[in-house]
C-alpha positions in Angstrom: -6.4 -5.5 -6.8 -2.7 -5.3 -5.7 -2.0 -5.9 -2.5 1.6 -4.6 -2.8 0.2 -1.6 -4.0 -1.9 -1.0 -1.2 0.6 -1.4 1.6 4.5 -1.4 1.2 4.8 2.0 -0.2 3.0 3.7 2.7 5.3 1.3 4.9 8.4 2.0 3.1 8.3 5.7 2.6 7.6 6.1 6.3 10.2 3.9 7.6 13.0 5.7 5.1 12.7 9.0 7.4 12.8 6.7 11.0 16.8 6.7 12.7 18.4 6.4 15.6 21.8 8.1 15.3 24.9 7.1 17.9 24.7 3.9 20.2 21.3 1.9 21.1 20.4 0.0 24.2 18.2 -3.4 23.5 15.6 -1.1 25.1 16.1 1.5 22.5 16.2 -0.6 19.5 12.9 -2.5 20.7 11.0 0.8 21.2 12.7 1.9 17.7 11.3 -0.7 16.0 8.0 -0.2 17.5 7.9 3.3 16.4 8.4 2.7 12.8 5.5 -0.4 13.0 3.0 2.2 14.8 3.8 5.4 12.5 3.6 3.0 9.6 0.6 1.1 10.4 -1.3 3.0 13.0 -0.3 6.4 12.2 0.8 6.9 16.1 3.9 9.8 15.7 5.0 10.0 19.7 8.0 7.8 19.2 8.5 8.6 15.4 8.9 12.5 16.4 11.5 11.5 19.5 13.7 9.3 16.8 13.6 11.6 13.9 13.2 14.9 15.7 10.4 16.3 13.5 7.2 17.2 14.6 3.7 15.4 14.2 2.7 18.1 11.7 5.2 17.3 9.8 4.4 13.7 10.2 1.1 13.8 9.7 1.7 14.9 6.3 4.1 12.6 5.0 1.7 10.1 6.4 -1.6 11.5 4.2 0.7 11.9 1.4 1.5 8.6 1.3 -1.6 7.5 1.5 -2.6 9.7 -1.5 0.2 7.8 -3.3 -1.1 4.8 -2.1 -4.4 5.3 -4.3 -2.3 6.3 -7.2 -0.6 2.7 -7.1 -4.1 1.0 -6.6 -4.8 2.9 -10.3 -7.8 4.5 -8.9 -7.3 7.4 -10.9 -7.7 5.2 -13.8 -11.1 4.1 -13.1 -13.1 6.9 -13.3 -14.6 6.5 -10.4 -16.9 9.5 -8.4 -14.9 11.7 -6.0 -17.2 10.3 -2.8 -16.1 6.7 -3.7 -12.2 7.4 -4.1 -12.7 9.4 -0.9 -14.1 5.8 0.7 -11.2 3.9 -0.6 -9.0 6.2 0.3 -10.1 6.2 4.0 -10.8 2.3 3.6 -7.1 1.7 3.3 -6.2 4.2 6.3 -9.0 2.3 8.3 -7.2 -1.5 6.8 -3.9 -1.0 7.5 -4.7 0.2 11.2 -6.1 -3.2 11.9 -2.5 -4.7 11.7 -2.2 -6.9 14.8 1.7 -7.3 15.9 3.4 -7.2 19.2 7.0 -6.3 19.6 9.2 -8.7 21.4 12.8 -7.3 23.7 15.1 -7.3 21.2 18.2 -9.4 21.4 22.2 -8.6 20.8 23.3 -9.8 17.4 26.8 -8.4 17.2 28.2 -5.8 15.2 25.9 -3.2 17.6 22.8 -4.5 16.1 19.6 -6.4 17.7 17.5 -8.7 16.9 13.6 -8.1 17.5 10.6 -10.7 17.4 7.7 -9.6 16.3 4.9 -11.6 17.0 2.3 -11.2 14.2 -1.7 -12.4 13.6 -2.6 -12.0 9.4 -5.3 -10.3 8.3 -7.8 -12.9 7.1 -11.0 -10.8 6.7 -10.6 -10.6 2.8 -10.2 -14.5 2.3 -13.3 -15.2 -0.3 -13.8 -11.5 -1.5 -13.4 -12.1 -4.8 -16.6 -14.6 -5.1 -18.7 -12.3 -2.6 -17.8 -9.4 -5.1 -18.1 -11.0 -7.9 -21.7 -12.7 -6.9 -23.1 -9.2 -5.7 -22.3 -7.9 -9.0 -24.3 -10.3 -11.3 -27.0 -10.2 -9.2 -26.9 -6.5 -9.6 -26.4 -7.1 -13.3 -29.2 -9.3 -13.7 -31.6 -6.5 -12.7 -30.9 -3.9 -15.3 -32.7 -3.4 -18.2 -29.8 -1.4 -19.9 -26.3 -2.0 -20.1 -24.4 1.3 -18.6 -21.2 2.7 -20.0 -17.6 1.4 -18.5 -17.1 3.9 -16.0 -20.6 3.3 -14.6 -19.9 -0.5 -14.7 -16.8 0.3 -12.8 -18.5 2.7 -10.3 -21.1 0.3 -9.7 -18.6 -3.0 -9.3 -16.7 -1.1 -7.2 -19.3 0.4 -4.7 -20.3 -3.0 -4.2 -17.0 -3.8 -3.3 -16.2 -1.0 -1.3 -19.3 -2.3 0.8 -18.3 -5.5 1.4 -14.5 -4.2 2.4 -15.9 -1.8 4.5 -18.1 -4.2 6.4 -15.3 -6.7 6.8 -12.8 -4.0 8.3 -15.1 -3.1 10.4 -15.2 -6.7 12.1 -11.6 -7.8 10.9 -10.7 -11.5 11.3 -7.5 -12.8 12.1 -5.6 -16.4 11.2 -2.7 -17.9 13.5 0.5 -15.8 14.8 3.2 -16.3 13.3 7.1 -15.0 14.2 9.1 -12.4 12.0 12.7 -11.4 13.0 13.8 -8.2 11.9 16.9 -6.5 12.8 17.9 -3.3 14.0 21.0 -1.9 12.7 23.5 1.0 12.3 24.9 1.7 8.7 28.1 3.1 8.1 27.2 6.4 9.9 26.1 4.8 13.0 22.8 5.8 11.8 20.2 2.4 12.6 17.8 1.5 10.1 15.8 -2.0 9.7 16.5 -3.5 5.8 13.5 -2.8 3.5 13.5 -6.9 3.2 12.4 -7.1 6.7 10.1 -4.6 6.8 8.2 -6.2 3.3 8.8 -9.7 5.3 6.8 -7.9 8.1 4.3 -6.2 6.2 3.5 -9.9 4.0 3.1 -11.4 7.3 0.3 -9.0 8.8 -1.2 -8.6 5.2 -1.0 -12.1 3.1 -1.2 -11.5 -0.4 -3.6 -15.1 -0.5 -5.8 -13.4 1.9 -7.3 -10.4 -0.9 
């Protein structure tokens, strides 16, 4: 499973659409960049429909329809998996990437009418292992048939089990050590502020290792 696949285009496509046109107080920026980490992770719109003017319909939508993309990178579609399973995954992700733990720091003058903003971040560690757990429910799952099924119903069954065991550990997600990410807030040539997608990936690694799936 890919973990970038899961995540950064839900969290890029959102944050695209999130701006801030004119000037911006330290005030503004901070709650700016809280409104793209909340409509991106928690799928809250209140602050995403006061930046970008649109409404949470609207929002809402470009929200599920990422998430539908979402499953496409994840190569679901590929698998041949039952309709009630992709339906799990595909509410196991929304129910994932709402666990993100981060608090947003006052942001900070940097020049240039941009500001600095620390975001103080605990990564999801609830996956460390799942691999082996997966991997051990399976053979003992194998080692009771008496027939050995077709590829698609080896992939159904592999990833039922695995669905499980995500499920279970979302459920009662575990967190290792905060760390710091900086991101900044700033206006492009327009005056239009925006936060670099390297940031936002820098942000999104942070609350989701890669080592921990």
């Amino acid at each position: 499973m890919k973990k970038r696949g899961l995540l950064a285009v839900l969290l890029i496509a959102v944050m695209t659409l999130l701006c801030g046109c004119g000037g911006m107080s330290a005030e503004d920026a901070q709650s700016y960049a809280k409104s793209i980490m909340d409509a991106s992770y928690k799928g809250e719109f209140d602050k995403y429909v006061e930046w970008t003017k649109s409404s949470k319909e609207e929002a809402q939508k470009l929200y599920e329809s990422n998430v539908d993309t979402t499953m496409q990178e994840a190569g679901f579609s590929q698998l041949g998996l039952s309709e009630e399973l992709n339906a799990n995954y595909r509410q196991l992700f929304l129910d994932m990437i709402k666990q993100a733990n981060y608090e947003v720091g006052e942001a900070k003058e940097a020049g240039d009418k941009a500001y600095t903003v620390d975001v103080t971040v605990k990564p999801f560690t609830a996956f460390e292992g799942l691999q082996d757990e997966v991997q051990a429910a399976v053979t003992a799952e194998m080692t009771e048939m008496t027939e050995i099924p077709d590829q698609n119903a080896i992939n159904q069954m592999v990833f039922q089990k695995m669905y499980e065991i995500m499920a279970a550990k979302v459920a009662s997600p575990t967190y290792g050590e905060p760390t710091t990410v900086t991101i900044t807030v700033k206006p492009d040539s327009d005056g239009v502020y925006f936060i670099d997608q390297t940031d936002m990936t820098a942000l999104d690694d942070a609350l989701f290792p890669s080592d921990a799936f």
